[in-house]
TORPA-4810 file (N, C-alpha, C, O; in nm, 3 decimals):
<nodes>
NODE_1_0.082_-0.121_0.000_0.000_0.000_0.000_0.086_0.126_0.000_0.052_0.205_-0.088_X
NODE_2_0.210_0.175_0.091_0.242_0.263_0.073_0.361_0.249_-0.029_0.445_0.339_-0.022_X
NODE_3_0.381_0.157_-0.118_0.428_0.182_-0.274_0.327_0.260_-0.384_0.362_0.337_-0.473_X
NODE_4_0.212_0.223_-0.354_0.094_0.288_-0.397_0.099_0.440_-0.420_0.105_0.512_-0.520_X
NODE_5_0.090_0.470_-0.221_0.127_0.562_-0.211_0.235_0.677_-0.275_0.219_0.798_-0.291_X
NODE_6_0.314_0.619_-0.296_0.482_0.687_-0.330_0.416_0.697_-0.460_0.437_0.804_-0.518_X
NODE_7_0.348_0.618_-0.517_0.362_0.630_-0.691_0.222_0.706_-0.696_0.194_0.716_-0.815_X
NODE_8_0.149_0.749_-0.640_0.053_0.862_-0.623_0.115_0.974_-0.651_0.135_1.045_-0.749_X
NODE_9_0.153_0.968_-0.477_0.258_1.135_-0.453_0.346_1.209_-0.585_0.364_1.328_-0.610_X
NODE_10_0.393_1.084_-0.656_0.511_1.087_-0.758_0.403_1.167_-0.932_0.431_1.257_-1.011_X
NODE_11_0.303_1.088_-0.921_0.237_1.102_-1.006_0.201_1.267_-1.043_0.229_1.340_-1.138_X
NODE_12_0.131_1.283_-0.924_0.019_1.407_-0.886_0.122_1.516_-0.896_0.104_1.624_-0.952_X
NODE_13_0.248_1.470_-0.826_0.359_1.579_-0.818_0.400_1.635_-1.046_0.449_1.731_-1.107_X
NODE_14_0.358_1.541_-1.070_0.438_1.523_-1.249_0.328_1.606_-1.294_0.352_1.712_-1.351_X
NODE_15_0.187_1.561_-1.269_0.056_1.618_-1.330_0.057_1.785_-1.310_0.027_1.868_-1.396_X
NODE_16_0.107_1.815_-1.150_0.104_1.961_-1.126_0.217_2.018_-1.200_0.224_2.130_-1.250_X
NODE_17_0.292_1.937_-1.198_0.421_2.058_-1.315_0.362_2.024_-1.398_0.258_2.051_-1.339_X
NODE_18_0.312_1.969_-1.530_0.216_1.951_-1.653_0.159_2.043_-1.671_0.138_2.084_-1.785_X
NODE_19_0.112_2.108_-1.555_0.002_2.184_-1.523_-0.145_2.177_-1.570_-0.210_2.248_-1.646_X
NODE_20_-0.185_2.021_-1.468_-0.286_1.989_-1.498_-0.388_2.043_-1.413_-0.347_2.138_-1.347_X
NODE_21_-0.524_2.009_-1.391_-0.568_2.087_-1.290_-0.610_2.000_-1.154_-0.557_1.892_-1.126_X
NODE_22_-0.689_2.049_-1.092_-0.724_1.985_-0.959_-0.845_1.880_-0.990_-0.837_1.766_-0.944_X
NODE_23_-0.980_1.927_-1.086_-1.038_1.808_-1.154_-0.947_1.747_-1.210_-0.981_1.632_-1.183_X
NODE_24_-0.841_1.737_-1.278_-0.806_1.624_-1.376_-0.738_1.526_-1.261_-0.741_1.407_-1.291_X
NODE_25_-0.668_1.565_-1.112_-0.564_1.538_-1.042_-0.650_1.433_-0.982_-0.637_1.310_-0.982_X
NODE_26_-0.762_1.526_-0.918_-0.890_1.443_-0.833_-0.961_1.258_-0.905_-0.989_1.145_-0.864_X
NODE_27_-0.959_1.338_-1.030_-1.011_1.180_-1.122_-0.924_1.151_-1.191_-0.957_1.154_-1.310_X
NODE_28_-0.817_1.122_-1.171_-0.700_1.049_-1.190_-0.680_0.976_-1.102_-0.644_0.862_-1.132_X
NODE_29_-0.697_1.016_-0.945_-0.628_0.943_-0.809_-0.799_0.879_-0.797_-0.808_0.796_-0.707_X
NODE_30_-0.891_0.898_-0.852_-1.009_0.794_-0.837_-1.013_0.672_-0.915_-1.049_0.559_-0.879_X
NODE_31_-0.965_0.719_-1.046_-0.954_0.622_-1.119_-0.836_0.503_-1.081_-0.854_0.384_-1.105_X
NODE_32_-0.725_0.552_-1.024_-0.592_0.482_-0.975_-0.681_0.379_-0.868_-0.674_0.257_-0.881_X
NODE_33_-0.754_0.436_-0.774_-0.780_0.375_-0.663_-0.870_0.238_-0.715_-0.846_0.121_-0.685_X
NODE_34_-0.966_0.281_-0.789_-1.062_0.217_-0.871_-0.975_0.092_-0.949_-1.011_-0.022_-0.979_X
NODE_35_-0.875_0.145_-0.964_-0.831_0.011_-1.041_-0.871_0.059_-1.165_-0.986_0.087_-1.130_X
NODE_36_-0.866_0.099_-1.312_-0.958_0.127_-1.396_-0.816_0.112_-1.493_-0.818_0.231_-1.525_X
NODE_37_-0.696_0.060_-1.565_-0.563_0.121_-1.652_-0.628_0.129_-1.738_-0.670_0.245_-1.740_X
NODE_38_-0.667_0.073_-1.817_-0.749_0.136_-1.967_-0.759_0.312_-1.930_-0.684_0.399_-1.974_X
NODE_39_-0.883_0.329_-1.829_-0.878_0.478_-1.864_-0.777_0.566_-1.819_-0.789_0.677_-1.870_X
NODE_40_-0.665_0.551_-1.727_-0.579_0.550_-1.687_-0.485_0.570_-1.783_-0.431_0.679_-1.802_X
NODE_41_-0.460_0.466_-1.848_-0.362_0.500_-1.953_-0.397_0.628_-2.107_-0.328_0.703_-2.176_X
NODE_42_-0.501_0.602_-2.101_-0.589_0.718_-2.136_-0.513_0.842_-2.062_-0.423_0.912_-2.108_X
NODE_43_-0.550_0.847_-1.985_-0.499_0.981_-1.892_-0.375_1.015_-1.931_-0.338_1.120_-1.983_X
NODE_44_-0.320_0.932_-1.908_-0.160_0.943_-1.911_-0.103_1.020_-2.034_-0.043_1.128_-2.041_X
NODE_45_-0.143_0.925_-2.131_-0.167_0.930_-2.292_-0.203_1.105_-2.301_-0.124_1.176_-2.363_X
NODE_46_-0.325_1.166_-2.234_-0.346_1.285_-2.286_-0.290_1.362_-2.264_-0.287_1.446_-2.353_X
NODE_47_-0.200_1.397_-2.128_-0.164_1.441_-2.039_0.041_1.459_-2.049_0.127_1.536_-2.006_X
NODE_48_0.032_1.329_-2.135_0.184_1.295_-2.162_0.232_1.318_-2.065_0.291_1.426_-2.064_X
NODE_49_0.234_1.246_-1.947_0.275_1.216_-1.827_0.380_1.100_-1.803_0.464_1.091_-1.715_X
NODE_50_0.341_0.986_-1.941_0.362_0.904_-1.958_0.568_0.905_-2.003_0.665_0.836_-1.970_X
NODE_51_0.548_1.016_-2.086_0.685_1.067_-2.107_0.796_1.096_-2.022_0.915_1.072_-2.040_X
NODE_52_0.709_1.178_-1.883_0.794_1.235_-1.800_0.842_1.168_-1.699_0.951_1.180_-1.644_X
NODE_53_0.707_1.056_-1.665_0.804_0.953_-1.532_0.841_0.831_-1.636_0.830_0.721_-1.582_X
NODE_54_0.879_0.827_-1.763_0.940_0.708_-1.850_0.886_0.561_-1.848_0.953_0.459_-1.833_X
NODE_55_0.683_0.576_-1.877_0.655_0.458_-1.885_0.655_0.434_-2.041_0.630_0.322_-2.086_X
</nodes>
């Protein structure tokens, strides 16, 4: 669980330099919790987040 954690913190921290917003941050960490990668990777994908922590 708190690997989870770390890769939250890590995440949310990448999204705010992106400069994403607080809705996108909020249903991102719902969707994470949810279990959901399809839309998830979606996210990532739009967000090109995916680039910055090198998945």
């Amino acid at each position: 669980m708190s690997r989870d954690k770390t890769r939250i913190r890590s995440i949310v921290k990448s999204m705010k330099q992106l400069g994403a917003s607080k809705y996108e941050i909020d249903e991102y960490m719902c969707l994470y919790v949810l279990k959901k990668p399809h839309v998830i990777a979606q996210i990532r994908k739009k967000a090109k987040i995916f680039r910055s922590e090198g998945w």
